[in-house]
N, CA and C atoms of all chains as a GROMACS GRO file, in nm:
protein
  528
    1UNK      N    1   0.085  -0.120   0.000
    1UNK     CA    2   0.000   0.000   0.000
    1UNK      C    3   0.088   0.125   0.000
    2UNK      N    4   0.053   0.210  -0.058
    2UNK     CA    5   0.125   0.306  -0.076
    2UNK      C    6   0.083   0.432  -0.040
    3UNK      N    7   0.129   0.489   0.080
    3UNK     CA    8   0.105   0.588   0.208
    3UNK      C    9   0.064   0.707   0.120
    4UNK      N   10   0.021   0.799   0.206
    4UNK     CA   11  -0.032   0.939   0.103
    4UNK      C   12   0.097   1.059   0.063
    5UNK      N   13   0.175   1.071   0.104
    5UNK     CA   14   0.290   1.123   0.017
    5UNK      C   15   0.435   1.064  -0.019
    6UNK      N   16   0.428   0.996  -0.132
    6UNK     CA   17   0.429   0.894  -0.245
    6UNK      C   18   0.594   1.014  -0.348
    7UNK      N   19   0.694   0.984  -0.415
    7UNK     CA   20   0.741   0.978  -0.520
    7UNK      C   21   0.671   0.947  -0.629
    8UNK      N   22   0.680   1.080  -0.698
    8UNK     CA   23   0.598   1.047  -0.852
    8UNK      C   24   0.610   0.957  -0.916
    9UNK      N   25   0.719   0.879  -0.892
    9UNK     CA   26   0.783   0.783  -1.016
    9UNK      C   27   0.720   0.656  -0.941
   10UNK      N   28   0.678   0.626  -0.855
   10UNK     CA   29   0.578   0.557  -0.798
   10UNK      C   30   0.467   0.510  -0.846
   11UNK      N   31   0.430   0.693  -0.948
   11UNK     CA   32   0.285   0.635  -1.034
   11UNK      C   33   0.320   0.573  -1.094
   12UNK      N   34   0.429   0.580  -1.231
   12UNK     CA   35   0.435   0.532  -1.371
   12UNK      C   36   0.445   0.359  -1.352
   13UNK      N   37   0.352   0.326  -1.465
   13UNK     CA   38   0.362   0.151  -1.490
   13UNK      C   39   0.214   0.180  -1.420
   14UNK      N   40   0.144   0.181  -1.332
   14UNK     CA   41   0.058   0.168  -1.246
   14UNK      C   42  -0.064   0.133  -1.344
   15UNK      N   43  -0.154   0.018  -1.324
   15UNK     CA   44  -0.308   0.018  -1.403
   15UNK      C   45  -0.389   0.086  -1.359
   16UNK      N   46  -0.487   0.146  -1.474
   16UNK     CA   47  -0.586   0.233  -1.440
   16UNK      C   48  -0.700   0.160  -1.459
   17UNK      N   49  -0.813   0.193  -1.395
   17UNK     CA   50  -0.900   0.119  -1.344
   17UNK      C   51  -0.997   0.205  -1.378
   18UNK      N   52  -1.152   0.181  -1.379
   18UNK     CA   53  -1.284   0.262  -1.327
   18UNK      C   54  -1.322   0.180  -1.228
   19UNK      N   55  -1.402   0.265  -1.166
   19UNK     CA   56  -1.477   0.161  -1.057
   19UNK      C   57  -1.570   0.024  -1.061
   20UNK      N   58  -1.588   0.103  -1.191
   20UNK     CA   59  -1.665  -0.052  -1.232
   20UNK      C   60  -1.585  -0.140  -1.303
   21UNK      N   61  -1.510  -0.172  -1.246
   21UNK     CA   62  -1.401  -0.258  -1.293
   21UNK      C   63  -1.322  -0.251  -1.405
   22UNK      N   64  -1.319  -0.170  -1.516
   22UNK     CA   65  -1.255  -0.144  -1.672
   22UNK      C   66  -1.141  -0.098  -1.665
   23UNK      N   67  -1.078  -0.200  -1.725
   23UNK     CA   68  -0.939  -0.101  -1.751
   23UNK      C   69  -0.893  -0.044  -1.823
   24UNK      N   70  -0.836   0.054  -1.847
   24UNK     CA   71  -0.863   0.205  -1.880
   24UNK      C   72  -0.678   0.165  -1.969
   25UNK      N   73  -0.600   0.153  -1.898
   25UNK     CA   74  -0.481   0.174  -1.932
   25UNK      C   75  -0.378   0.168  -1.815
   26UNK      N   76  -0.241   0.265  -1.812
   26UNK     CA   77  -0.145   0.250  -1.776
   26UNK      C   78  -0.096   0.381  -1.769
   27UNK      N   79  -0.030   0.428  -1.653
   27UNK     CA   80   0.048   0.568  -1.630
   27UNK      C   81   0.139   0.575  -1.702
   28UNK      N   82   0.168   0.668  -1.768
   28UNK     CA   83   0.290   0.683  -1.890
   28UNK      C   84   0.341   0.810  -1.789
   29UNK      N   85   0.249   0.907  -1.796
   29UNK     CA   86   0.309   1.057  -1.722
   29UNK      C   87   0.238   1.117  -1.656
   30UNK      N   88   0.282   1.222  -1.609
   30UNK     CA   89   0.211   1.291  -1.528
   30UNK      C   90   0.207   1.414  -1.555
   31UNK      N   91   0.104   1.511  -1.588
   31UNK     CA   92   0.117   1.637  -1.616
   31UNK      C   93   0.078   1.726  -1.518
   32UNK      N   94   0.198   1.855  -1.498
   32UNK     CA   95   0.169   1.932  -1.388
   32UNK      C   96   0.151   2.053  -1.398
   33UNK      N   97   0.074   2.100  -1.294
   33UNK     CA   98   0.048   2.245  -1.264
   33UNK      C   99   0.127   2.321  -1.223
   34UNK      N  100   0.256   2.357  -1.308
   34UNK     CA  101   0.315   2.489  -1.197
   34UNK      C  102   0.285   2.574  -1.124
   35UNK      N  103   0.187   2.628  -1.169
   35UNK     CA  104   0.197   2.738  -1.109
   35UNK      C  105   0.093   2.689  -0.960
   36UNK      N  106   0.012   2.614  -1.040
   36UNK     CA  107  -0.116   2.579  -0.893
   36UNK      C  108  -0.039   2.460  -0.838
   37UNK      N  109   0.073   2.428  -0.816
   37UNK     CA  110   0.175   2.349  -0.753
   37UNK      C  111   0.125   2.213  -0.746
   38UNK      N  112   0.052   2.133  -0.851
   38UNK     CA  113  -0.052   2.020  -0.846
   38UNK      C  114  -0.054   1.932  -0.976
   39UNK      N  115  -0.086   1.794  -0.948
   39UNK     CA  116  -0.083   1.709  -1.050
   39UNK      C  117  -0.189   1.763  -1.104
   40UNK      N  118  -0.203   1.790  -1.246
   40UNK     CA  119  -0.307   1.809  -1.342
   40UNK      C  120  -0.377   1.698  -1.392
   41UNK      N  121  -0.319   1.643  -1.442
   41UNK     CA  122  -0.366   1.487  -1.496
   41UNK      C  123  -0.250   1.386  -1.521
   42UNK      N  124  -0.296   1.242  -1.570
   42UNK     CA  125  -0.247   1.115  -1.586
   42UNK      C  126  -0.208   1.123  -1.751
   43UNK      N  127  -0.100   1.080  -1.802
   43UNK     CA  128  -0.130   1.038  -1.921
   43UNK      C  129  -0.128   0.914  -1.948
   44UNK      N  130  -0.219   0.864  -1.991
   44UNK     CA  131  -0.267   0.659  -2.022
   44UNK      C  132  -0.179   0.644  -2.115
   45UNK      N  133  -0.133   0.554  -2.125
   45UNK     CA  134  -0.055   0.503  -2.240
   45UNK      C  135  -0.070   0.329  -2.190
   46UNK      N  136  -0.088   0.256  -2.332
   46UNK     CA  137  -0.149   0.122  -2.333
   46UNK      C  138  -0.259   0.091  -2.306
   47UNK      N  139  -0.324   0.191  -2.406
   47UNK     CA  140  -0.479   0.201  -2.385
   47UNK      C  141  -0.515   0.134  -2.413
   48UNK      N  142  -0.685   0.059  -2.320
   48UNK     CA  143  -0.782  -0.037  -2.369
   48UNK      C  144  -0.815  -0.033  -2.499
   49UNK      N  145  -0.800  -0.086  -2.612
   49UNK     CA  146  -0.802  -0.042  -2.755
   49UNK      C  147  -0.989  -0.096  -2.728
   50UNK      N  148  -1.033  -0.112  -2.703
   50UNK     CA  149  -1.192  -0.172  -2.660
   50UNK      C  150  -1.252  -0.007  -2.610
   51UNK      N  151  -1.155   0.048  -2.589
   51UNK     CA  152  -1.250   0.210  -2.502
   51UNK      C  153  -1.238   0.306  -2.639
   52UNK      N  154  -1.138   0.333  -2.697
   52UNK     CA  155  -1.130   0.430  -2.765
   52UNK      C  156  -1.138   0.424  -2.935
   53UNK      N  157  -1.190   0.488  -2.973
   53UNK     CA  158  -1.188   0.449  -3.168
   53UNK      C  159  -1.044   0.484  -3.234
   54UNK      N  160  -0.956   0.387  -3.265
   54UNK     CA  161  -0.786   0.407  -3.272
   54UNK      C  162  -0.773   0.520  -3.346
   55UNK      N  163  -0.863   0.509  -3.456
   55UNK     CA  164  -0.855   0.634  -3.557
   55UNK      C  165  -0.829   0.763  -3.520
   56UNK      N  166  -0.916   0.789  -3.371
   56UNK     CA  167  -0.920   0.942  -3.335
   56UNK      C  168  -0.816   0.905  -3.245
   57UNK      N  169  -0.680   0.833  -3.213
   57UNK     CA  170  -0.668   0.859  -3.084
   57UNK      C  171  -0.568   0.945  -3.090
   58UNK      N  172  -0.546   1.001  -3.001
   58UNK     CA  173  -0.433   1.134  -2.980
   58UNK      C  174  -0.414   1.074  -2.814
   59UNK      N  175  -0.432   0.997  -2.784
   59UNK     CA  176  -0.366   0.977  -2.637
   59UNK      C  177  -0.527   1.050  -2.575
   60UNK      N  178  -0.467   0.975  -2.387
   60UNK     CA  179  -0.605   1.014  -2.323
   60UNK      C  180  -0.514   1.067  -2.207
   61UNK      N  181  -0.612   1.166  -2.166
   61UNK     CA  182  -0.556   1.214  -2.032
   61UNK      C  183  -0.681   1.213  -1.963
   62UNK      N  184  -0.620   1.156  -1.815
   62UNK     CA  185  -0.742   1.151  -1.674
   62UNK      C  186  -0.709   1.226  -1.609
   63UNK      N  187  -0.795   1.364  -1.572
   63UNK     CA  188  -0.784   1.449  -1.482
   63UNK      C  189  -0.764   1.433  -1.352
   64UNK      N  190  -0.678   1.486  -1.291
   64UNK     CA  191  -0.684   1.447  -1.159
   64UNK      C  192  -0.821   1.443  -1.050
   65UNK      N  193  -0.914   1.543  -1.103
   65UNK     CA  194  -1.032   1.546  -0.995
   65UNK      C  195  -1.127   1.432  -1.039
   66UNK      N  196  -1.135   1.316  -1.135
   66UNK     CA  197  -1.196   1.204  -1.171
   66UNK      C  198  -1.128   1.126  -1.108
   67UNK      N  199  -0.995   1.119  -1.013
   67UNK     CA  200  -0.950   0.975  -0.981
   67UNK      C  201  -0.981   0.921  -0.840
   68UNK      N  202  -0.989   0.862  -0.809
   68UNK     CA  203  -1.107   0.803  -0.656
   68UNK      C  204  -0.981   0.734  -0.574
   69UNK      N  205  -0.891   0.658  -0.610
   69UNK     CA  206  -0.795   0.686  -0.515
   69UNK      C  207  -0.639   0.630  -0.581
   70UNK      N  208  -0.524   0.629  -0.550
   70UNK     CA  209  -0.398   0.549  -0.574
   70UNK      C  210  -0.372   0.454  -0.459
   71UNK      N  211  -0.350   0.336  -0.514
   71UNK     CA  212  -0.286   0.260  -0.442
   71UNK      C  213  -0.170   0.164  -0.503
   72UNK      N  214  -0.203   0.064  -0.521
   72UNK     CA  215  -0.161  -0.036  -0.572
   72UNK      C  216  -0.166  -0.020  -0.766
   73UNK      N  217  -0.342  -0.028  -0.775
   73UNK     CA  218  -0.378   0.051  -0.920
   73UNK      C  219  -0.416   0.203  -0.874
   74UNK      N  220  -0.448   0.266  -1.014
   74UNK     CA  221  -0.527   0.405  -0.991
   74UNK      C  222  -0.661   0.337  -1.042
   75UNK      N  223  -0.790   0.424  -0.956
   75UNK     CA  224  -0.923   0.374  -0.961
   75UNK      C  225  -0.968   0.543  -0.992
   76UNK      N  226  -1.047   0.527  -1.126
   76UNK     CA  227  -1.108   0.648  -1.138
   76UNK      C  228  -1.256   0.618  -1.164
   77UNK      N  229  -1.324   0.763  -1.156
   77UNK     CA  230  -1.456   0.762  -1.206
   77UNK      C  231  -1.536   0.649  -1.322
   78UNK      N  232  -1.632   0.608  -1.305
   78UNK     CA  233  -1.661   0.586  -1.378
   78UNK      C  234  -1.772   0.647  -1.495
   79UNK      N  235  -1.700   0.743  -1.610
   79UNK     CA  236  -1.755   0.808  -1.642
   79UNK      C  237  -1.834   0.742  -1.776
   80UNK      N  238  -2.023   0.759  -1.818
   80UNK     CA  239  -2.079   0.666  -1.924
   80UNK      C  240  -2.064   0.779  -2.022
   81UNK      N  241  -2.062   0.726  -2.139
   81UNK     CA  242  -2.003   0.845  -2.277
   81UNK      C  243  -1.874   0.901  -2.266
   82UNK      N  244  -1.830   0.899  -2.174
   82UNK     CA  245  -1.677   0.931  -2.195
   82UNK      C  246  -1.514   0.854  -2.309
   83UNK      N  247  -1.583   0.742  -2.317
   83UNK     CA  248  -1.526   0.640  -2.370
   83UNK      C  249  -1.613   0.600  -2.520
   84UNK      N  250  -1.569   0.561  -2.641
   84UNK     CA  251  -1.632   0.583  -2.768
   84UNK      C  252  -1.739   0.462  -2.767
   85UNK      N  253  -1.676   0.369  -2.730
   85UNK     CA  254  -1.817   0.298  -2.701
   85UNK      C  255  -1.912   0.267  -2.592
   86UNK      N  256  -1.983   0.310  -2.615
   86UNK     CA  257  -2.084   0.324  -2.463
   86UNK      C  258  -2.118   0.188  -2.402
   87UNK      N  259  -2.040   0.115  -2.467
   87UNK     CA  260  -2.096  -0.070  -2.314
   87UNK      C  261  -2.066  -0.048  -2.210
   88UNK      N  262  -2.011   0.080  -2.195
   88UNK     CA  263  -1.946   0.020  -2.042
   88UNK      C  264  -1.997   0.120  -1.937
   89UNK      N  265  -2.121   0.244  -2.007
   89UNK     CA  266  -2.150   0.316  -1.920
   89UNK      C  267  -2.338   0.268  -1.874
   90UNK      N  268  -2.417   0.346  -1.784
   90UNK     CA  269  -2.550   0.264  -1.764
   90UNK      C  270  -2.616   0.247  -1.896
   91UNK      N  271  -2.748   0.178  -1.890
   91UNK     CA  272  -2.788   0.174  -2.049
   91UNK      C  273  -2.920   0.285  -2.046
   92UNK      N  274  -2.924   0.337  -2.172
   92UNK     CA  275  -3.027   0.434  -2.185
   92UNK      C  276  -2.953   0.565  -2.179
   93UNK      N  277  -2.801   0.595  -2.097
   93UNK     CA  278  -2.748   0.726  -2.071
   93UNK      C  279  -2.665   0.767  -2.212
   94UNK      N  280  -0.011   2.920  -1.919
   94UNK     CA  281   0.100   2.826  -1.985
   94UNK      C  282   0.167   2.729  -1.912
   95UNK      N  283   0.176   2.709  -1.771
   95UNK     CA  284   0.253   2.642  -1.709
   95UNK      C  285   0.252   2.491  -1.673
   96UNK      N  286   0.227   2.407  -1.754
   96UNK     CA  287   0.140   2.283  -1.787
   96UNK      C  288   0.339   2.211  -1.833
   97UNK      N  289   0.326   2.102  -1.765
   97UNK     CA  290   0.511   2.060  -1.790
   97UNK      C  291   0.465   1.881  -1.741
   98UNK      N  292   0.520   1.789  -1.836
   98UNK     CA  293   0.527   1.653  -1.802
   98UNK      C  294   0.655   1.602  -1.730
   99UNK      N  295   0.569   1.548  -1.598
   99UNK     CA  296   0.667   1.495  -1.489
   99UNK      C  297   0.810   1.489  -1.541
  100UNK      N  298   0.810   1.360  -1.639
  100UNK     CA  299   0.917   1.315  -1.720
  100UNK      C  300   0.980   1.402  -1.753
  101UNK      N  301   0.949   1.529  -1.844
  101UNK     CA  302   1.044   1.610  -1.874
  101UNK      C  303   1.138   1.648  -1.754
  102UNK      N  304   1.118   1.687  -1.638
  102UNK     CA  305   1.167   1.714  -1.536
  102UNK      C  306   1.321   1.667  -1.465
  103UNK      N  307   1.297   1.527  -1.532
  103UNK     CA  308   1.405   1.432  -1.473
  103UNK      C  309   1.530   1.510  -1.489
  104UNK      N  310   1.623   1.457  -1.393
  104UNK     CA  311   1.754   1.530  -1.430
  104UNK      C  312   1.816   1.667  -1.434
  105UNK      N  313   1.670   1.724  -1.457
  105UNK     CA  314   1.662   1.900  -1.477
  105UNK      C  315   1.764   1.948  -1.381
  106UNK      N  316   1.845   2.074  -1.414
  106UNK     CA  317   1.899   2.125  -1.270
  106UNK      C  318   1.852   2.216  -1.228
  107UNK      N  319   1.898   2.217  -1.125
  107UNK     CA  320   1.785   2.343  -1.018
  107UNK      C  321   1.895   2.416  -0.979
  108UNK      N  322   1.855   2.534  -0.985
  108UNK     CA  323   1.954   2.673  -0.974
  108UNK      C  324   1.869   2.760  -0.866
  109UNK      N  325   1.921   2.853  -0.800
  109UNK     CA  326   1.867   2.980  -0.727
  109UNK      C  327   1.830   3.084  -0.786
  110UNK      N  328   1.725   3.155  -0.717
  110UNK     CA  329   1.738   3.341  -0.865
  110UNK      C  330   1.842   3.388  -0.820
  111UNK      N  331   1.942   3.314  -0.730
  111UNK     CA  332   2.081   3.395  -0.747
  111UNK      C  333   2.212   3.354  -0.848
  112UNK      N  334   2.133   3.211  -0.945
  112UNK     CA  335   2.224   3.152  -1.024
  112UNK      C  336   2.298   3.059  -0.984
  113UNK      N  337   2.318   3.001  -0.828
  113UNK     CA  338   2.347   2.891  -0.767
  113UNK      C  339   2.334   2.781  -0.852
  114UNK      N  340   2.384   2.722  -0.843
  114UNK     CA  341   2.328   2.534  -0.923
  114UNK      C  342   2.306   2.485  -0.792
  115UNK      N  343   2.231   2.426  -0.729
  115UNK     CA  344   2.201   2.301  -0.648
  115UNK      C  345   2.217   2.195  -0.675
  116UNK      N  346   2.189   2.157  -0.764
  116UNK     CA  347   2.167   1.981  -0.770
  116UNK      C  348   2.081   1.951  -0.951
  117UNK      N  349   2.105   1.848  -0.895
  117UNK     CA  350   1.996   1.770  -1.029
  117UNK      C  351   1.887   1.676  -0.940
  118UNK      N  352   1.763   1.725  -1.029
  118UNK     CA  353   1.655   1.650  -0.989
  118UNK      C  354   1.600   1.514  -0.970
  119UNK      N  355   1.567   1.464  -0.894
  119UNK     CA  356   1.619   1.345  -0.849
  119UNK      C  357   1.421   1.251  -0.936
  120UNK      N  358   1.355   1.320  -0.822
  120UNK     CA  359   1.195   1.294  -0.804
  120UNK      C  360   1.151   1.423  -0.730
  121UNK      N  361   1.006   1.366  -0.764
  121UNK     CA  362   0.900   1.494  -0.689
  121UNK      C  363   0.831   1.418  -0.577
  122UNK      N  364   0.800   1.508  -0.462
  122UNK     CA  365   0.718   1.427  -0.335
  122UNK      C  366   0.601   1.474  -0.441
  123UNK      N  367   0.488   1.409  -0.430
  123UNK     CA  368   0.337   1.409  -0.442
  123UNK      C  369   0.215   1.376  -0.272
  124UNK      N  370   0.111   1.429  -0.292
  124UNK     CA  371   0.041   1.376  -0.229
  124UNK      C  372  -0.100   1.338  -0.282
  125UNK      N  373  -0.128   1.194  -0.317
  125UNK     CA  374  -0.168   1.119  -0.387
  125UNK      C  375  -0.363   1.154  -0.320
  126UNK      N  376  -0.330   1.199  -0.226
  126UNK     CA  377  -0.492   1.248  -0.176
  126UNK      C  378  -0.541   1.405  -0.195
  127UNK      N  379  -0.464   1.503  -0.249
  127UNK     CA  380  -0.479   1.631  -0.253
  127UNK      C  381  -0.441   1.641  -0.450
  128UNK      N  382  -0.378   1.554  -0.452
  128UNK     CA  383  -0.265   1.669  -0.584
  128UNK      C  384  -0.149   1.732  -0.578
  129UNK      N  385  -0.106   1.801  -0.475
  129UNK     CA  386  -0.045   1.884  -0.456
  129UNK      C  387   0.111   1.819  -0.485
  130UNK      N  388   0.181   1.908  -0.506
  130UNK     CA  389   0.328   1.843  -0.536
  130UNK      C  390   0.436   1.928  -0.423
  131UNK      N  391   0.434   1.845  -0.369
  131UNK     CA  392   0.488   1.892  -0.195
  131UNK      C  393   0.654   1.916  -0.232
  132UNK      N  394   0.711   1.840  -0.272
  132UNK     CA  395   0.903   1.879  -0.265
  132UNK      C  396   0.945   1.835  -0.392
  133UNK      N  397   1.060   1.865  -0.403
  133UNK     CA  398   1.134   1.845  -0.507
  133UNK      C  399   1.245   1.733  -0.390
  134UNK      N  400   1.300   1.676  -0.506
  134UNK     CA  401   1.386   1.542  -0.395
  134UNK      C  402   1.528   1.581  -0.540
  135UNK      N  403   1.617   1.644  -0.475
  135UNK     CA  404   1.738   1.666  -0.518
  135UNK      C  405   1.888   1.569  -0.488
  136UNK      N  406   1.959   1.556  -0.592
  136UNK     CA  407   2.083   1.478  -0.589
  136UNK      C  408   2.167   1.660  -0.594
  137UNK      N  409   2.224   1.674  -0.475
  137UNK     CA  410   2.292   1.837  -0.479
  137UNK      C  411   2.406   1.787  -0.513
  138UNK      N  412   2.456   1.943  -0.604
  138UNK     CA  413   2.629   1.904  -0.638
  138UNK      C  414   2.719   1.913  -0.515
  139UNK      N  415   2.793   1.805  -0.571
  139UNK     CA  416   2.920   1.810  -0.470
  139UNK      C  417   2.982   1.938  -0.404
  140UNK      N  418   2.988   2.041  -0.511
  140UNK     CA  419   3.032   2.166  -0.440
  140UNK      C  420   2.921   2.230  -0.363
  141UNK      N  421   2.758   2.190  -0.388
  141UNK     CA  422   2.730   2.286  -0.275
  141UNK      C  423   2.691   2.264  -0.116
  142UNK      N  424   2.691   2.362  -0.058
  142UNK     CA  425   2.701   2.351   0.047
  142UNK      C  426   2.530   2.336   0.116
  143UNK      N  427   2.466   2.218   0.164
  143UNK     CA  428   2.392   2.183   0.166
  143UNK      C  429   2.341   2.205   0.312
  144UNK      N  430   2.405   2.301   0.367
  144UNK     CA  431   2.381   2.314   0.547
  144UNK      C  432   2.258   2.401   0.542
  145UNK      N  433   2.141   2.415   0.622
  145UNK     CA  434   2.028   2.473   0.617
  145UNK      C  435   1.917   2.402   0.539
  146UNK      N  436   1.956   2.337   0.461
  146UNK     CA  437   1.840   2.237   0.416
  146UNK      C  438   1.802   2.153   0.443
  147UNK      N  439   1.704   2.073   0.403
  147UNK     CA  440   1.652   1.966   0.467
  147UNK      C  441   1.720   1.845   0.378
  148UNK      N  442   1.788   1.734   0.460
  148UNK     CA  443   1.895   1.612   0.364
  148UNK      C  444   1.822   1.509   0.412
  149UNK      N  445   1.799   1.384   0.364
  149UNK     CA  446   1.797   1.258   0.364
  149UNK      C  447   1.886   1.174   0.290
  150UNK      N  448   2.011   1.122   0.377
  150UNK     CA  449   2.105   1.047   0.306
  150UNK      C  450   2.157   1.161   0.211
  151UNK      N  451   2.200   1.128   0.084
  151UNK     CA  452   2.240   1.189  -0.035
  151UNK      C  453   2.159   1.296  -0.114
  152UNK      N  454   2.008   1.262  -0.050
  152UNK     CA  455   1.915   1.361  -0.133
  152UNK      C  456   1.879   1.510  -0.036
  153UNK      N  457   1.840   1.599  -0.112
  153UNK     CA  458   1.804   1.690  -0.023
  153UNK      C  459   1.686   1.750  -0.086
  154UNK      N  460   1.637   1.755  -0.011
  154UNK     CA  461   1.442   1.807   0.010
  154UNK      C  462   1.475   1.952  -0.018
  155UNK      N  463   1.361   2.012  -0.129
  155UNK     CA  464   1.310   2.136  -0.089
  155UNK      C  465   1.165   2.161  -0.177
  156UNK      N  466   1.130   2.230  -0.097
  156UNK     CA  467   0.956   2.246  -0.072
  156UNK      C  468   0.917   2.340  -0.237
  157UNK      N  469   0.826   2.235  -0.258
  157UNK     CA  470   0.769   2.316  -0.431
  157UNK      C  471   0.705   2.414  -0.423
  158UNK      N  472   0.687   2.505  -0.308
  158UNK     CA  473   0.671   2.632  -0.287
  158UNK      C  474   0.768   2.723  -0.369
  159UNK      N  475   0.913   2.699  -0.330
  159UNK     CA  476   0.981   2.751  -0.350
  159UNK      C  477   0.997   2.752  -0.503
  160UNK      N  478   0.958   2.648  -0.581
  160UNK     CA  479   0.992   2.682  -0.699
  160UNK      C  480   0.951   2.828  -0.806
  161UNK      N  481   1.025   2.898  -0.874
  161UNK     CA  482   0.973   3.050  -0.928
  161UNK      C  483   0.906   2.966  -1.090
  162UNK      N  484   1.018   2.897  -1.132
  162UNK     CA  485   0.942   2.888  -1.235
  162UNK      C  486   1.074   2.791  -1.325
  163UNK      N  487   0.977   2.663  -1.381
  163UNK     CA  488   1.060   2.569  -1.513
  163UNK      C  489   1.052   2.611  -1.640
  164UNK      N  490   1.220   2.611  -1.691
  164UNK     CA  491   1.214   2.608  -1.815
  164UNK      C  492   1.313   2.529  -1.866
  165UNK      N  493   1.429   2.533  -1.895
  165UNK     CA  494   1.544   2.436  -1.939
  165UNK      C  495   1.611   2.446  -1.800
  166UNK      N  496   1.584   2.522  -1.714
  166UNK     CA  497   1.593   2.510  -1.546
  166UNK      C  498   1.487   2.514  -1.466
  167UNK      N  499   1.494   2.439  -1.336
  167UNK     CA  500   1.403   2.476  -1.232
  167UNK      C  501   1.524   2.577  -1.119
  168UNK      N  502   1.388   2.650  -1.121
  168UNK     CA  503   1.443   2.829  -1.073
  168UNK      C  504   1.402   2.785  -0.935
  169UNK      N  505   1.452   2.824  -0.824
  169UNK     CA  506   1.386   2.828  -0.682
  169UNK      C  507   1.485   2.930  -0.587
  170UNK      N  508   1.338   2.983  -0.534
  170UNK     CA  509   1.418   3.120  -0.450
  170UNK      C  510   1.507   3.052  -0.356
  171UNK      N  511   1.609   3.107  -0.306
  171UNK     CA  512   1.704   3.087  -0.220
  171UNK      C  513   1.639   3.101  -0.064
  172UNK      N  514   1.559   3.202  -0.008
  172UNK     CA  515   1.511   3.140   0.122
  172UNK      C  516   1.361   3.085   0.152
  173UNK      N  517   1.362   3.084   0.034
  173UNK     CA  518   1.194   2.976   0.053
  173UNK      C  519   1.230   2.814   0.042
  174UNK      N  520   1.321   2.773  -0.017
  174UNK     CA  521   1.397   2.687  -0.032
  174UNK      C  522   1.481   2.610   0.061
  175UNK      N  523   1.507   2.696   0.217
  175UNK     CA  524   1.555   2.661   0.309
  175UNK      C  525   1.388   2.616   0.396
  176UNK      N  526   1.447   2.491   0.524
  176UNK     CA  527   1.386   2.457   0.602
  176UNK      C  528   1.303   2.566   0.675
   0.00000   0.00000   0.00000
């Protein structure tokens, strides 16, 4: 388990998760806020090729205020329509 | 504009706004429940003189407060930078 102030290099390699179990990908980087002295977001790299349409992809970034916690994996939101194909969000949304 | 990938960071050297070199960048503390990016974790050069700061072993801590600003250097004021 990995205590709450952590070495960045700690994240990278790490699986990304939603809560509802999907995996999302893999920490490649981390993008930061200088000036607001704060992780901005994740960058995924070894993306679920099942989440995203390859054609459009330009890489994904997970904001930091979508992620629910770090540990072992990163567990984020589970957001429905966020991802190109909608199986994985409720049905009807 | 101030948007910079971790990675780029590595290695970076960190200087004073008085032009000091400190060290080369080692890692960043994070806190994985806020965001916030709490220290910089420095490998300091041999020549400097590392008294007033905060050391662990070989590395020496200083608080990402202090940083002014990254570019092909990380800039950090000289007494915000101390313990």
């Amino acid at each position: 388990m990995i205590t709450m102030k952590t070495q960045i290099t700690e994240l990278f390699g790490l699986n990304i998760y939603t809560e509802k179990s999907v995996f999302v990908g893999e920490v490649e980087d981390v993008i930061l806020d200088i000036e607001g002295k704060k992780m901005e977001s994740l960058v995924v790299g070894k993306l679920n090729q099942e989440l995203v349409d390859i054609k459009n992809y330009k890489g994904l970034k997970v904001p930091f205020r979508i992620i629910r916690s770090i540990g072992d994996i990163v567990i984020i939101r589970h957001l429905p329509g966020a991802f190109k194909s909608g199986d994985f969000g409720e049905a009807g949304k | 504009m101030s948007r910079v990938l971790a990675r780029s960071l590595s290695k970076k050297k960190i200087v004073t706004n008085e032009g000091k070199v400190i060290g080369t960048l080692k890692n960043l503390v994070v806190d994985f429940e806020t965001g916030q990016v709490v220290d910089l974790v420095i490998y300091p050069d041999p020549s400097f003189d590392t008294s007033g700061y905060r050391t662990e072993g070989d590395r020496l801590y200083i608080p990402f407060e202090a940083v002014k600003d990254i570019k092909d250097y990380i800039v950090v004021d000289r007494y915000l930078s101390r313990k």
